[in-house]
C-alpha positions as CSV (number, residue, x, y, z in Angstrom):
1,X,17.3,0.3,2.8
2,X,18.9,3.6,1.6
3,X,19.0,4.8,-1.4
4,X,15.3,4.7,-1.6
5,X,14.3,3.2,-4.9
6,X,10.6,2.7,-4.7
7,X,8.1,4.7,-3.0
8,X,5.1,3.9,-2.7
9,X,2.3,6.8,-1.8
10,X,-1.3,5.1,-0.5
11,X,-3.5,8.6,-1.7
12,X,-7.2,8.8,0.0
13,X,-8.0,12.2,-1.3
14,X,-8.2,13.4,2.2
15,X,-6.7,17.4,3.0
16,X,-4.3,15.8,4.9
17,X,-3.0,13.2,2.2
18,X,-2.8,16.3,-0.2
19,X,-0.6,17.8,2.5
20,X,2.1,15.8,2.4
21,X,2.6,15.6,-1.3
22,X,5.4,18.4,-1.1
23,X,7.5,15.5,1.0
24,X,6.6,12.4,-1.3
25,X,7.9,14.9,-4.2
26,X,11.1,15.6,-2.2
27,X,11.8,12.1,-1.1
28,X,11.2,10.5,-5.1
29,X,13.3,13.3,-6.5
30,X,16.3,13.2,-4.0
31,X,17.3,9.7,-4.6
32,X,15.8,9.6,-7.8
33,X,13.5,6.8,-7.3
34,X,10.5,5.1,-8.6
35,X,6.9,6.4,-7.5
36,X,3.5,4.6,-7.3
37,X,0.3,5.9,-6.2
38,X,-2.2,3.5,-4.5
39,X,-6.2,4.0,-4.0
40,X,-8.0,1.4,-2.1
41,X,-11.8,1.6,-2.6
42,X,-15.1,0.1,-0.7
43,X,-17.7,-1.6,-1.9
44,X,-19.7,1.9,-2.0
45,X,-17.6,2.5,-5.0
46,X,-20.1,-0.2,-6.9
47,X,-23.1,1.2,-6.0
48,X,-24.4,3.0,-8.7
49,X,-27.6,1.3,-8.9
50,X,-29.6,-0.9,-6.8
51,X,-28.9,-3.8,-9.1
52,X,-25.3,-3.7,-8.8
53,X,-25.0,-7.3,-7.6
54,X,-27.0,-8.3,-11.0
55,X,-24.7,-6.3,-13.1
56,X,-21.6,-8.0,-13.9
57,X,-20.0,-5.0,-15.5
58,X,-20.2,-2.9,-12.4
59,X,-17.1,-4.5,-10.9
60,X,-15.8,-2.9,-13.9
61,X,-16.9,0.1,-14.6
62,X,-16.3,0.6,-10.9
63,X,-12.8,0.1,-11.4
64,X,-12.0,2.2,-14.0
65,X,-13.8,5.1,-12.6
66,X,-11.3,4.7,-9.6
67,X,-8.4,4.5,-12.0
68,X,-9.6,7.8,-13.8
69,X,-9.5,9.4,-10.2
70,X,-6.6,8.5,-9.6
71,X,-4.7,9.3,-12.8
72,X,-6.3,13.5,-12.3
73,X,-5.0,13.1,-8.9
74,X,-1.3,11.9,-10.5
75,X,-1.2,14.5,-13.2
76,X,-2.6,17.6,-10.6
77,X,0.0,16.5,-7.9
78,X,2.7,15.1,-10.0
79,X,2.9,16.6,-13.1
80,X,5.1,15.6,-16.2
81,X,6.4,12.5,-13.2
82,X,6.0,8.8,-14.5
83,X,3.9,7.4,-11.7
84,X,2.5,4.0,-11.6
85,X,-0.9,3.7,-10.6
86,X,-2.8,0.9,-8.2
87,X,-5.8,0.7,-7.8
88,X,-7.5,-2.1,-5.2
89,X,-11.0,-2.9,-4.0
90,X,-11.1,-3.6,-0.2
91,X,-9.4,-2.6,2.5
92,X,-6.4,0.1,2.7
93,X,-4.1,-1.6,4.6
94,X,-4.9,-4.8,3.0
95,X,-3.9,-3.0,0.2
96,X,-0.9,-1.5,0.7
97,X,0.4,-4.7,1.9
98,X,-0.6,-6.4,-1.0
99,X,1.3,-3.8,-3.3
100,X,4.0,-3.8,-1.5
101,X,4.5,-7.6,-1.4
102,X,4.5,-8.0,-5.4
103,X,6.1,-4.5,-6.1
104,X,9.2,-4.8,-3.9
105,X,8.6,-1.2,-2.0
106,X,11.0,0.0,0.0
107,X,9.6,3.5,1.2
108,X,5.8,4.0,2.3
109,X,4.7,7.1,2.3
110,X,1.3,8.3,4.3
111,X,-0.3,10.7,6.0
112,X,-1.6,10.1,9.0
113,X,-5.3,12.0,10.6
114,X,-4.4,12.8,13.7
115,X,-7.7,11.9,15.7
116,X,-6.6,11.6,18.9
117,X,-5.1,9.1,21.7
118,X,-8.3,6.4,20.7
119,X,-6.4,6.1,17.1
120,X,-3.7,4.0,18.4
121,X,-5.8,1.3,19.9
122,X,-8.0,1.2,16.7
123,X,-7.0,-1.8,14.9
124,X,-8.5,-0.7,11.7
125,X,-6.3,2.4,11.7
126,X,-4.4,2.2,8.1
127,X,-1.3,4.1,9.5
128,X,-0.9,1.5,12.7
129,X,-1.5,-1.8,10.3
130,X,1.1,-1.0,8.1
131,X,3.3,0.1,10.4
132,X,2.8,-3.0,12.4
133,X,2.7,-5.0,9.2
134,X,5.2,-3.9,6.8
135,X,8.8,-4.7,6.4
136,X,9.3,-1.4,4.6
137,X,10.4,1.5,5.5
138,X,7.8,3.4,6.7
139,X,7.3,7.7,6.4
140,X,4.5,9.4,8.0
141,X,2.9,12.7,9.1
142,X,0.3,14.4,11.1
143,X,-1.8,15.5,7.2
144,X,-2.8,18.5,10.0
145,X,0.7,19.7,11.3
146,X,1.7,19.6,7.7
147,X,-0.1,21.9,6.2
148,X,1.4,25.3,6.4
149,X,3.1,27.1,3.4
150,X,6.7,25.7,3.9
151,X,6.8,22.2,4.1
152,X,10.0,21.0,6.1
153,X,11.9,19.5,3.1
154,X,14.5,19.3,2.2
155,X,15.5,17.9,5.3
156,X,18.1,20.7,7.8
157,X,17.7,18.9,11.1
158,X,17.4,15.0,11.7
159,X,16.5,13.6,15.0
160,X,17.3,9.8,15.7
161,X,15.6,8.1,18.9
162,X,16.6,5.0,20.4
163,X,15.9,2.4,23.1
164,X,18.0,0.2,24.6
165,X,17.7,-3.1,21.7
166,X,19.7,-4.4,18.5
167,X,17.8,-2.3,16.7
168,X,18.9,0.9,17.8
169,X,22.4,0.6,15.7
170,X,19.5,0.0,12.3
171,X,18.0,3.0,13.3
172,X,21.0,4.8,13.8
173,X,22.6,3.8,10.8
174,X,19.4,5.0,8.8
175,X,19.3,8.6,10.2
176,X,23.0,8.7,9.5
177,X,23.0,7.9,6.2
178,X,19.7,9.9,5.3
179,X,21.3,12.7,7.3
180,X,24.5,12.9,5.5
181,X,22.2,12.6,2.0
182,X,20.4,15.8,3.0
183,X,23.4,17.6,4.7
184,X,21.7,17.7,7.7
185,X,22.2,18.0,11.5
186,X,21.6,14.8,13.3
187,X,21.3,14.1,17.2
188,X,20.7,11.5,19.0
189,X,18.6,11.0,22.1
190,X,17.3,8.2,24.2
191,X,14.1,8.2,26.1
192,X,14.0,6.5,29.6
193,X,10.5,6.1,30.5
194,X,10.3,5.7,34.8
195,X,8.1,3.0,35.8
196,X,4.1,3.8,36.8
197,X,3.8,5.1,40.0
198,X,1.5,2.2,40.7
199,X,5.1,-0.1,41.1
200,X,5.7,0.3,44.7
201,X,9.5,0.8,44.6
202,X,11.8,3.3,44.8
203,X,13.7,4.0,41.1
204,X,15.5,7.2,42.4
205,X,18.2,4.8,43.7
206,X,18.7,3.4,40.3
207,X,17.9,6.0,38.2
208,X,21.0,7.7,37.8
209,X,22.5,4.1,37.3
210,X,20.3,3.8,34.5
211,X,20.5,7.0,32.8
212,X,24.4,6.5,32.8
213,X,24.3,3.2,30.9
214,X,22.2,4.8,28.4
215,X,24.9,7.5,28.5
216,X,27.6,5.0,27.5
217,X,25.8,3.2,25.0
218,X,25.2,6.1,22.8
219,X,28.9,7.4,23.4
220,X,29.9,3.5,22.6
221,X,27.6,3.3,19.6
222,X,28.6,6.7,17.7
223,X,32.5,5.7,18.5
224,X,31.9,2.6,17.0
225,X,31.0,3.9,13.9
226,X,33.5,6.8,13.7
227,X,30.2,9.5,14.0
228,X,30.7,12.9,16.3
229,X,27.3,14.1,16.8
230,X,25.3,15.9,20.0
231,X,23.1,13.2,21.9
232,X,20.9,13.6,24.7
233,X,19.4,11.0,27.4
234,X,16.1,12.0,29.1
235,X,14.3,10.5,31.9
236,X,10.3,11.2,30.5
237,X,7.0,9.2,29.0
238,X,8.6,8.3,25.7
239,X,6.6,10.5,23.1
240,X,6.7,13.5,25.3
241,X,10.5,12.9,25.6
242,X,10.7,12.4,21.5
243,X,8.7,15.5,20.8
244,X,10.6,17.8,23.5
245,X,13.6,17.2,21.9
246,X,13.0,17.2,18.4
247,X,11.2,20.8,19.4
248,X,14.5,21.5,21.0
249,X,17.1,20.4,18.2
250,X,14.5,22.2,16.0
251,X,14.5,18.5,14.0
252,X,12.0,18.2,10.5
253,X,12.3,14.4,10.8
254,X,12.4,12.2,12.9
255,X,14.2,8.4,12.7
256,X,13.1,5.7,14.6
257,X,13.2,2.1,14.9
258,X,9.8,-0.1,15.3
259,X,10.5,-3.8,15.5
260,X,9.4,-3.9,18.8
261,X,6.2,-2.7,17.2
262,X,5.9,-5.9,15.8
263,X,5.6,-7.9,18.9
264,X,2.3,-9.8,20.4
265,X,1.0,-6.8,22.2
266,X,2.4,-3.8,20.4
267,X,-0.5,-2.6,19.2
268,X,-0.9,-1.6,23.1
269,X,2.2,-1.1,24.5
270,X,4.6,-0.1,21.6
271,X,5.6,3.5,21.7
272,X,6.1,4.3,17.9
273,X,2.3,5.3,17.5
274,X,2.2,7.7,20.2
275,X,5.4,9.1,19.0
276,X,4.3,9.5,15.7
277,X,1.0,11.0,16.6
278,X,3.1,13.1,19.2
279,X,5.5,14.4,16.8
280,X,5.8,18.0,15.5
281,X,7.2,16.6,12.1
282,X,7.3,13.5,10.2
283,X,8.8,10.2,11.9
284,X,10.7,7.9,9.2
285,X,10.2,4.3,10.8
286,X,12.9,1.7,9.7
């Protein structure tokens, strides 16, 4: 997983995929890895005449027209960086996939557009099918939250969440090792969501049960692996839980695990999207 040694950077030409350039430059030049830009174009791209279908060489010309785009965008963005350049005809997340399958990726990098709680129930979002479909490490950010004159990079303040499952120690084990790579703070917190108030039963009486074992599984879990850092259980909706303390810790990244992202109905009921569409600064999925 860590070091990163291939990154791969999806690039729609969108304000908000221009944002987050700053971080994809941070992130290849830390660890000194590999970058590859990817553009995925429609079938608009071949319509420069109303006899494209007859035309066998506007497949082609189509193609390299898309590659020429993309190499301004890799020379204005990236300049004097090798940088491989993709690109694919048909879908983005299609794409990415595909890219990432014969290019051995471990680090996607993308920018997410922020259009509101709908988004995450959208199955042709890019961001939720790759992070629902990838194996990779997954970065992304708000393009709109990212904007401003000083990006957050490098990296001063790492927050790691964590639930209950195995994959907690991953995701743990990710934000400490990218943490102590940047020299940064890292805290740990655990969200316990309550049940709806629909459920007709009374959680007061276990609550405090329940906040306590969450208590001793982030003391056991840090002892375990001989790390001394601040961590924090809070009883709220997950996201809101995430985003309150990362605004409180004063965290530039966030680290979080997503393999329960990956189940039959997460593209419901998993919380990554609404924390990363929550969050006040980039979430690193692992």
């Amino acid at each position: 997983m860590l070091p990163f040694k291939r990154v791969l950077f999806p690039v729609d030409y969108s304000d908000p995929c221009r944002a987050i350039v700053p971080y994809v430059k941070d992130m290849v030049e830390h660890f000194g890895a590999e970058l590859s830009l990817l553009h995925a174009y429609g079938p608009e791209a071949l319509a420069y005449s109303q006899l494209a279908i007859a035309d066998p060489d506007l497949p082609v010309a189509a193609h390299e027209h898309e590659q020429d785009r993309l190499r301004c965008f890799a020379e204005e963005m990236f300049p004097g960086k090798h940088v491989e350049l993709f690109t694919e005809l048909g879908e983005a997340g299609a794409a990415i996939h595909k890219v990432v399958s014969h290019q051995g990726t471990d680090l996607v990098m993308l920018a997410t557009h922020g259009r509101g709680p709908v988004r995450r129930f959208l199955l042709g979002s890019v961001a939720a099918k790759v992070l629902h479909d990838l194996g990779a490490v997954v970065w992304t950010g708000v393009g709109s939250q990212l904007s401003g004159p000083a990006p957050g990079t490098p990296y001063k303040s790492v927050l790691c969440a964590v639930d209950e499952t195995d994959e907690a120690e991953i995701a743990f084990l990710a934000a400490a090792s990218l943490a102590c790579s940047y020299h940064a703070k890292l805290t740990l917190v655990h969200v316990v969501e309550p049940p709806p108030p629909a459920i007709e039963a009374d959680f007061s009486f276990y609550k405090q049960q329940v906040l306590d074992a969450a208590d001793y599984r982030l003391q056991d879990m840090t002892e375990r692996f001989g790390v001394k850092i601040p961590h924090a259980v809070i009883e709220a909706p997950v996201a809101d839980g995430v985003r309150e303390e990362a605004v409180r810790t004063g965290a530039d990244l966030i680290v979080t695990g997503r393999g329960n992202a990956q189940n039959t109905f997460s593209r419901l009921w998993s919380s990554l999207y609404p924390i990363v569409r929550e969050a006040p600064c980039p979430v690193l999925s692992v």
